[in-house]
N, C-alpha and C positions, 0 to 999 in steps of 0.2 A: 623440398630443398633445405629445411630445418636444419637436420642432421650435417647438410652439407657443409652449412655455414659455421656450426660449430665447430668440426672437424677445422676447417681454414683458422678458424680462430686459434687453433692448439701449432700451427704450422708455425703460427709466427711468433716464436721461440724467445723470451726473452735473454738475455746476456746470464750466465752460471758463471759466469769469474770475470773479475774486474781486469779489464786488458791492461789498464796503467801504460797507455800509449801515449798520452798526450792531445794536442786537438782533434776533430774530428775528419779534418784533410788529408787524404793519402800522401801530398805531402808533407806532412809533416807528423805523421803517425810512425812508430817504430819498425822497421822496414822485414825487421829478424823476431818477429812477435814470441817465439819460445828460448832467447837468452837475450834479454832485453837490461838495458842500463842507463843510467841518469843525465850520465856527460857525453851527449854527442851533439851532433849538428849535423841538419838536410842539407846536404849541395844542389838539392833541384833548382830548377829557377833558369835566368840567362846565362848562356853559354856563348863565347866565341863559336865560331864552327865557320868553315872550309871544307869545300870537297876537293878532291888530290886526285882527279880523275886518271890520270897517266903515274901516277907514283913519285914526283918529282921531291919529294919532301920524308927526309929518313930521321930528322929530330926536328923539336920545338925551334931551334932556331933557324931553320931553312923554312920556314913560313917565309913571306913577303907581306901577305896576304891575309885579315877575316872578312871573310865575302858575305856571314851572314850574324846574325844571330837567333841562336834555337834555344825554343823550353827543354830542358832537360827534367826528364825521361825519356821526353816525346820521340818518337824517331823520325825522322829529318823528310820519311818518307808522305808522316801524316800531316794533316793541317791544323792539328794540336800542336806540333812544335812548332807553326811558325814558318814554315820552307814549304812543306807540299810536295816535293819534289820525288816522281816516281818514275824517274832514268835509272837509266844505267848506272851507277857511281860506284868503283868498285874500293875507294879509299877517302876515309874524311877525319876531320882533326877538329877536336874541340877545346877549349880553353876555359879556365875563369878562375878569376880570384877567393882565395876565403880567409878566414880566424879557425883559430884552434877552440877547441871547448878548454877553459881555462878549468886549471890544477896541476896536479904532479903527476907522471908515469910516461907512460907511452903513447902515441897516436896511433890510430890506426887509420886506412882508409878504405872503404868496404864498397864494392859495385854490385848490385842485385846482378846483373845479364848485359853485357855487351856482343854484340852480335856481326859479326861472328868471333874474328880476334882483335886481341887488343895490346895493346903497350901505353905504361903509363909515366907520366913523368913527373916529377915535385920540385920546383925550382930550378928545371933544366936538368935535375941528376933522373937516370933511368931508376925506376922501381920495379916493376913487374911485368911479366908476359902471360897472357891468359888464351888460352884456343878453347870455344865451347859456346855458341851462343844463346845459355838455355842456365847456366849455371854460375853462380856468386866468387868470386875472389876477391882476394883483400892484400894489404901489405900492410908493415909498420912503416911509417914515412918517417918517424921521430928523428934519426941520424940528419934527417938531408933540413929541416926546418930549419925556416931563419928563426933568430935568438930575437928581434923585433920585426916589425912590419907583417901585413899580411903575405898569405902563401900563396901558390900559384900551381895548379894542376893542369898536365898537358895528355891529352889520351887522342892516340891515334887508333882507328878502325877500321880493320880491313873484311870483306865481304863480298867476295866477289861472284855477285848478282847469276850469273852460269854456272857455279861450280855447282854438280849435283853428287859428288861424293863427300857431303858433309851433311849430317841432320839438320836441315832446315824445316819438315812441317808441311804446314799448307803456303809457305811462302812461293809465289810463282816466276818461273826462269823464263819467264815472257814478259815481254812490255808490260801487257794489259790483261790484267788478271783473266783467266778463263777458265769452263768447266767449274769444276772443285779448288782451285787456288786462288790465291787472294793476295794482294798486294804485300810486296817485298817489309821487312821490318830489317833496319843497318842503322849499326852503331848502338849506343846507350837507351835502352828499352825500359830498365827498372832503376829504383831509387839509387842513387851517389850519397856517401855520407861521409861523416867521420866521427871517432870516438875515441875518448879519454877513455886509459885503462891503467892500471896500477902495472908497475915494474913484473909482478908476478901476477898472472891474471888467468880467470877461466877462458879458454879458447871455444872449445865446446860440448854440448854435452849430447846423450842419445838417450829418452825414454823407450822401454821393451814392456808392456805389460803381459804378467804372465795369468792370464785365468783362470788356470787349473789350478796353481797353487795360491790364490788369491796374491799376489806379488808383483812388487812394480821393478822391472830389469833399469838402471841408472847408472850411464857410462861417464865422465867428466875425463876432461883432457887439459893441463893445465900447459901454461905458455910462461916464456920468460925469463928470468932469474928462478931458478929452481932451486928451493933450501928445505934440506933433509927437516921432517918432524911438520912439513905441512898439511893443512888437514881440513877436510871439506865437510859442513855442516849442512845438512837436510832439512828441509821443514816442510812438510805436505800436512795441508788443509781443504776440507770441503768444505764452504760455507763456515761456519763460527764452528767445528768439528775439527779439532786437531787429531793429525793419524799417525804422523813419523814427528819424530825430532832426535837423528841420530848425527852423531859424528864420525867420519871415517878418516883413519891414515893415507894421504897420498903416497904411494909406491911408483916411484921412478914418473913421477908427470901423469900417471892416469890411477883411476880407481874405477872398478869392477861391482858391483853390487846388487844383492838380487831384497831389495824393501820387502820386507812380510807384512804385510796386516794384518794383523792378530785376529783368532778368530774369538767372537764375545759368547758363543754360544749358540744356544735353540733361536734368541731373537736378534738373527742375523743383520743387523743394518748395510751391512755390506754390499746387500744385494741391491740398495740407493744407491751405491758408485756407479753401479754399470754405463757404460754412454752408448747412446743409441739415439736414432733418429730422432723417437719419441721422448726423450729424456737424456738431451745432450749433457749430462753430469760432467765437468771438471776438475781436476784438481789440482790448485794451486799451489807452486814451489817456488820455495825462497832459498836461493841455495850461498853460500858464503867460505870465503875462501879463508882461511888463517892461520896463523906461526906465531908462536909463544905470546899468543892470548894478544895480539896486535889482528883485526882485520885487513882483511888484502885488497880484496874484492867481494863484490855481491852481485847476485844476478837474481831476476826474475823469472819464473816460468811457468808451464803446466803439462797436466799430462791427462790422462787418464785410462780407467778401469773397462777391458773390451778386447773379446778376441775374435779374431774371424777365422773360419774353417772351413775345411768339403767332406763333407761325409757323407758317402754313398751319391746321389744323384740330385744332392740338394747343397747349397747355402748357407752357411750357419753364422750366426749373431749371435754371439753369449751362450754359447752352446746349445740355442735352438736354430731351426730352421726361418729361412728369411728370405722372403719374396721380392727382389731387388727388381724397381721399379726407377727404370735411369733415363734420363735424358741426352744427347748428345751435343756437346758445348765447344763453341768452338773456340770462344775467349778473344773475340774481336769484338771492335768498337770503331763507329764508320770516323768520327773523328781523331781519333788516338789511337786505331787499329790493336796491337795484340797488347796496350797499354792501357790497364783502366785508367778511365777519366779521374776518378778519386777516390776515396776508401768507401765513402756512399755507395756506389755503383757497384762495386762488389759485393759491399752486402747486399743490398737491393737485389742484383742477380739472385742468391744466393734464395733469399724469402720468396722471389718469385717463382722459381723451382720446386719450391716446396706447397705453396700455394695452390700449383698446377699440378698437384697432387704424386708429385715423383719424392722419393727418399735418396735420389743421389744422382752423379751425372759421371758420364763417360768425358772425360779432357780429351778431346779429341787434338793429336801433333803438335801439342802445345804443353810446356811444364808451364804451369801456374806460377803468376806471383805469389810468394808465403804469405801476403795477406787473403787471398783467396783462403788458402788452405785453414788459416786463423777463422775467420767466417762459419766456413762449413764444419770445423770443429766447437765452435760457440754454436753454431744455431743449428747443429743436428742435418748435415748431410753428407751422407759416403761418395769419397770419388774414386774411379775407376783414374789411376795415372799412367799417361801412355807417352812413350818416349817419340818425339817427332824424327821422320822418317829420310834419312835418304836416298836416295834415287839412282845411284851403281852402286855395285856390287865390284867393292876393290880391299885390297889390305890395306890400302888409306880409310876407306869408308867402315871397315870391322874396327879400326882400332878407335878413329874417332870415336863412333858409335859406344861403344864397351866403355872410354876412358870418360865421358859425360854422362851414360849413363849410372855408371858406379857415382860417380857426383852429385846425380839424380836422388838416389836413393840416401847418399849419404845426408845430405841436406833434408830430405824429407820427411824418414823413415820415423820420426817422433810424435809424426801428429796423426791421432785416433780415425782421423774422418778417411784416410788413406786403408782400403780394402781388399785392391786390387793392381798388380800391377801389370803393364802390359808391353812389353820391348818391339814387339813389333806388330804393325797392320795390315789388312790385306795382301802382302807378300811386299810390300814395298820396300826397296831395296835389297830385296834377295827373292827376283822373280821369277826364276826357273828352279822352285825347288823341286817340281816333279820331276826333273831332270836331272839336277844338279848336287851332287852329295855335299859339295863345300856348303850351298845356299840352305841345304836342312842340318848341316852341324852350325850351322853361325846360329840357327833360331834355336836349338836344342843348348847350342856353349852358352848364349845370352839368359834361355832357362833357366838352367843350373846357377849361371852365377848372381843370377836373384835371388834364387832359392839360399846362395848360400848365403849372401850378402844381409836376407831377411827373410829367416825363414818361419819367421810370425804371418804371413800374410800368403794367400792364392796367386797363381801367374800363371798370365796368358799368355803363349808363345808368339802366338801368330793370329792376331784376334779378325776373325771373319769366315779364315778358309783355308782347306790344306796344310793343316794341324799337324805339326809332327812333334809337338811340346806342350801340355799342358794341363790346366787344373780345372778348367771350366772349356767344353766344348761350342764355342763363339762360331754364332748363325750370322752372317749378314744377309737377308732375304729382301729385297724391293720391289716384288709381287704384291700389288695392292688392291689385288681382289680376296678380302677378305674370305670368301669361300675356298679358293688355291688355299691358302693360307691355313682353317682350318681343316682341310682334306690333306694337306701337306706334311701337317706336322698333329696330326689328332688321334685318337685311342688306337684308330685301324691301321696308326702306321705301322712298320716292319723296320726294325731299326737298322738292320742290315741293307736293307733295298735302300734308306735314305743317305746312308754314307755312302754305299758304293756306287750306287748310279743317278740321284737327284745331285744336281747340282745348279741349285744357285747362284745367279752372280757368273753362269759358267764356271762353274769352279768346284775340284772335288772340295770334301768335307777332310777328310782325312787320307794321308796319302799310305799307300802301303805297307804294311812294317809297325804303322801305328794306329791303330786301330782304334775307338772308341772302347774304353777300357770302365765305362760307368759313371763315368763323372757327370757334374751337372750339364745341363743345354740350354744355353740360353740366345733369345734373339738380339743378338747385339749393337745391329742396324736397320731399321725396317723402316716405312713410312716416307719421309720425304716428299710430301708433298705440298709442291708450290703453289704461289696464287701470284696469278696475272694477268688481269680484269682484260676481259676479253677484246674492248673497241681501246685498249690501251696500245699505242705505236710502238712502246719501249717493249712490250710483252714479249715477242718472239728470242731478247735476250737476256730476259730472267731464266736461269738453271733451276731445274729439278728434276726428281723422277717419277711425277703423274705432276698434274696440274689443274688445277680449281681457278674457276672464271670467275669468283664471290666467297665470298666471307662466307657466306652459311653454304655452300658445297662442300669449302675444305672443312666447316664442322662437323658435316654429314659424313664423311667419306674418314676422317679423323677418328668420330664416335664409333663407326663401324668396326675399323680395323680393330683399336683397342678392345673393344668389344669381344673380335675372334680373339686375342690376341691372349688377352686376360682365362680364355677361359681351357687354352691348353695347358694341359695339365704336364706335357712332354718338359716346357719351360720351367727354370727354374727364375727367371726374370727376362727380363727384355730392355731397350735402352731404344729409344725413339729416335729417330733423325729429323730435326731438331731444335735447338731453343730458340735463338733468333736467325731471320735475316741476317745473312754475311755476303754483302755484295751483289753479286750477279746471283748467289746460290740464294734464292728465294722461297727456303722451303723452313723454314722458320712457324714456332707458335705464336713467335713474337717478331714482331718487327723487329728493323735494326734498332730502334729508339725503346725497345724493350716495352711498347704497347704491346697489348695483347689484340690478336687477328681474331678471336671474339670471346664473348666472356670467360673469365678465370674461374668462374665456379662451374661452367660446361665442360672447360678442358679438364679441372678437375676431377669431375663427374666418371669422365669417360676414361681418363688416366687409370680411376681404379676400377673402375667395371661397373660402377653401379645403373642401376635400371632409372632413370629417371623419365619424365613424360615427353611428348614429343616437341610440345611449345616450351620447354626449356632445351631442348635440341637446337631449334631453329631461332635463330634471333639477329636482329640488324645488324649489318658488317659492323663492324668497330673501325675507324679509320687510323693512319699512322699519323703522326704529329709530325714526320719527317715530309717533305716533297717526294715525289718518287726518284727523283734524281740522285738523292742520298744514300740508295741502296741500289741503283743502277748502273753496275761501269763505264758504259757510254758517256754520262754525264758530269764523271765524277771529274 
């Protein structure tokens, strides 16, 4: 187990670019990690808050009423804000006071994710309306601020707990979470802020890197008073390695530009930029905004050097071939549900994934906070991002879907550790597509306009099953007899016989018309299995799909599958179900409390196939530091 342990040792990645976030607490870390700035201020913290259960209240001044107060982020649903409360509530109003970040220019005021919509107010005047509960808006408040005294922010939130024609996820339209869903998330989920900006300011920008041509694609989009002759300065750095320091003319509010890195010759250093699991390389950008030799504005950011592709029936990472080894995440937390606890815990997630020997994780119905995604690009892991699912199939639900989506991408599409992207899940929200021509053009329109949206990156139509769009051919298989498993998908299969008459999950592989056309195959869901100690009372309603009575069965039975698993060749990776315990679904490597269910350098071991002895196979359960109640919904 030598080897083993140095390998872990190279996992836990140190920092390659100073984040220049500020303290170590999520809140109060910079919430927009790739256009980050000096003069702002956290809103988290105590909030007014009221629930509006019947609607009676349509502005800040028909309150009567704060019936509570809640932590903000927290959602009102968890016992991290403060409330707990997981009714029915299909409308709630939060309040609270602040200061401005003191200087000159404009305010802004920026919400990571309110859930589902929102309306905002600043001093009693309306600002903004936001529908999307998965994606960031903002206003300028400047016009409505008082000239002294503190300000005063009023946000109403509506979410109404039944409606299933809107991307919600794994959130459940039942009281009490069941099967695969999990308790509701409403209202304010991600950080509240605001920021000083200069009268003319960068709004925001897109990195593209292009690999073939060793070049970094750098979109900026300027805001505000707009004056001809303005002009946006470059500066990209690896390490004490200066690479760019260009200036460019602003053209009508935005600039276009494709950064060359020079080529030095035979002793290529260049090939040090690359970012990859094993050597998360970044590079740091100072970008500056200015007119007749005055600065305007300055931003922070980064990017880096990295392409990902499909070629022929494999994977490719920097124009080689790459064994994607993923985990399935669900991005809960039994106190603070789909809201990490604090910037720690994120990372933490993030090393322990890596530890347990996977190089990235499937986002399972959930778009991540941008500090995730910050994480996983500082410490070297790919994520699979999957657009959360709604549940009819209506022209309310396509457009939703399409209009958050596109917002998805647009917000995200800069950061390196993003692979893959994927609009839709086992048929969810368009579930008669073997029937239904509308239900396979929405999965094929939603293709396409990823593809066009960002066409740097692979995309999965419909990841698990009955395929009629895509770049990698997505297995969900929960057969967990490793022999099926190997006989299923091994040398002697017949690739024909597998798509047109196995089916998994009940469910064809490709439907008609689209046939398996070469592309990769990978297992995208397999595994799932629970542990629920057999003289346990609570047992019978822990979820899974097999189930282990002890810590060292679900090892055994864990080491096996990977095992087969690893050594199909038919795969071009595979993606486990999954990291932790989330509630009643107890199929987790890790507990809710992110222990591991038994050692990390066993799950490691067996993550990548290696042959280790049997008495490192089998070893004393590891216990949870939680009670069982914690990850029980009975109890909760």
């Amino acid at each position: 187990m030598q080897s083993l342990g140095k390998w872990l040792e190279n996992c836990y990645v140190k920092e390659t670019a100073e984040p220049a976030i500020g303290a170590s607490s999520s809140r109060a870390t910079y919430p927009r990690p790739q256009l980050m700035r000096s003069h702002w201020l956290c809103l988290n913290g105590a909030w007014k808050f009221t629930f509006d259960d019947l609607g009676k209240y349509a502005q800040p001044n028909d309150i009567s009423e704060w019936t509570h107060t809640i932590e903000v982020p927290f959602a009102p649903e968890s016992s991290r804000s403060g409330i707990g409360d997981t009714g029915f509530h299909p409308n709630c109003w939060y309040e609270r006071e602040f200061d401005v970040p003191e200087g000159e220019g404009r305010v802004l005021l920026h919400f990571g994710a309110v859930d589902y919509k929102a309306k905002v107010w600043v001093n009693d005047q309306f600002i903004i309306e936001h529908e999307g509960g998965h994606t960031p808006f903002s206003a300028d408040i400047t016009p409505v601020l008082n000239q002294h005294g503190r300000q005063r922010v009023t946000v109403w939130a509506e979410d109404d707990p039944h409606e299933l024609a809107k991307p919600r996820g794994k959130q459940d339209w039942q009281r009490e979470p069941h099967s695969i869903w999990y308790p509701r998330t409403s209202g304010i989920w991600q950080t509240v802020w605001v920021e000083r900006v200069p009268n003319t300011y960068i709004d925001r920008i897109r990195w593209t890197p292009q690999f073939e041509r060793w070049e970094i694609g750098f979109e900026a989009f300027v805001a505000g008073e707009y004056k001809d002759g303005t002009q946006i300065k470059v500066k990209l750095t690896a390490g004490c390695q200066l690479l760019v320091n260009d200036t460019y003319e602003v053209i009508h509010g935005e600039i276009h530009r494709r950064i060359a890195l020079s080529d030095p010759g035979i002793d290529d250093y260049r090939n040090e930029l690359l970012w990859s699991p094993e050597k998360p390389t970044l590079i740091d950008a100072q970008i500056e905004l200015w007119h007749e030799g005055k600065l305007l504005d300055e931003v922070k950011s980064y990017t880096a050097m990295r392409a990902v592709s499909i070629q022929r029936d494999r994977f490719m990472l920097n124009g080689r071939p790459y064994y994607l080894r993923l985990i399935l995440d669900q991005g809960y937390w039994p106190d603070t549900l789909m809201t990490p606890p604090d910037d720690e815990a994120i990372q933490r997630d993030v090393e322990l994934v890596k530890a347990m020997g996977f190089n990235g994780v499937r986002k399972h119905q959930k778009i991540e906070d941008p500090r995730f995604l910050y994480w996983a690009d500082v410490l070297g892991l790919l994520v699979w991002e999957e657009m959360p699912s709604a549940y009819r199939f209506t022209p309310k639900a396509v457009e939703r879907l399409t209009k958050e989506w596109t917002q998805v991408i647009e917000r995200d599409a800069s950061h390196p550790c993003i692979v893959v992207w994927v609009p839709f899940n086992e048929s969810w929200g368009v579930p008669n597509l073997v029937e239904t021509p509308a239900h396979r053009h929405c999965v094929q329109a939603l293709y396409h306009l990823t593809k066009t949206l960002d066409p740097t990156r692979p995309v999965v139509g419909n990841d698990g099953w009955e395929s009629v769009a895509t770049d990698i051919l997505a297995i969900h298989d929960y057969d967990n007899n490793p022999r099926t498993l190997a006989k299923r998908y091994g040398p002697q299969v017949n690739l024909t016989e597998l798509f047109a008459h196995k089916r998994p999950g009940g469910r064809i592989l490709t439907l008609d018309g689209h046939p398996h056309r070469g592309q990769p195959i990978m297992l995208t869901e397999f595994g799932g299995i629970a542990y629920a100690e057999r003289n346990n009372p609570e047992g019978e309603k822990v979820w899974g799909y097999v189930r282990s009575s002890n810590t060292s069965e679900l090892q055994m039975r864990y080491t096996a599958l990977l095992n087969a698993v690893n050594k199909v060749e038919l795969f071009s990776g595979f993606c486990y179900t999954q990291l932790t315990d989330t509630f009643q679904e107890a199929n987790g490597l890790l507990y809710a409390d992110r222990t591991p269910k038994f050692p990390i350098e066993a799950i490691a071991a067996a993550t990548l196939g290696w042959t280790i002895r049997e008495e490192d196979v089998i070893s004393p359960p590891v216990e949870s530091k939680l009670p069982e109640a914690e990850f029980l919904p009975a109890n909760r």
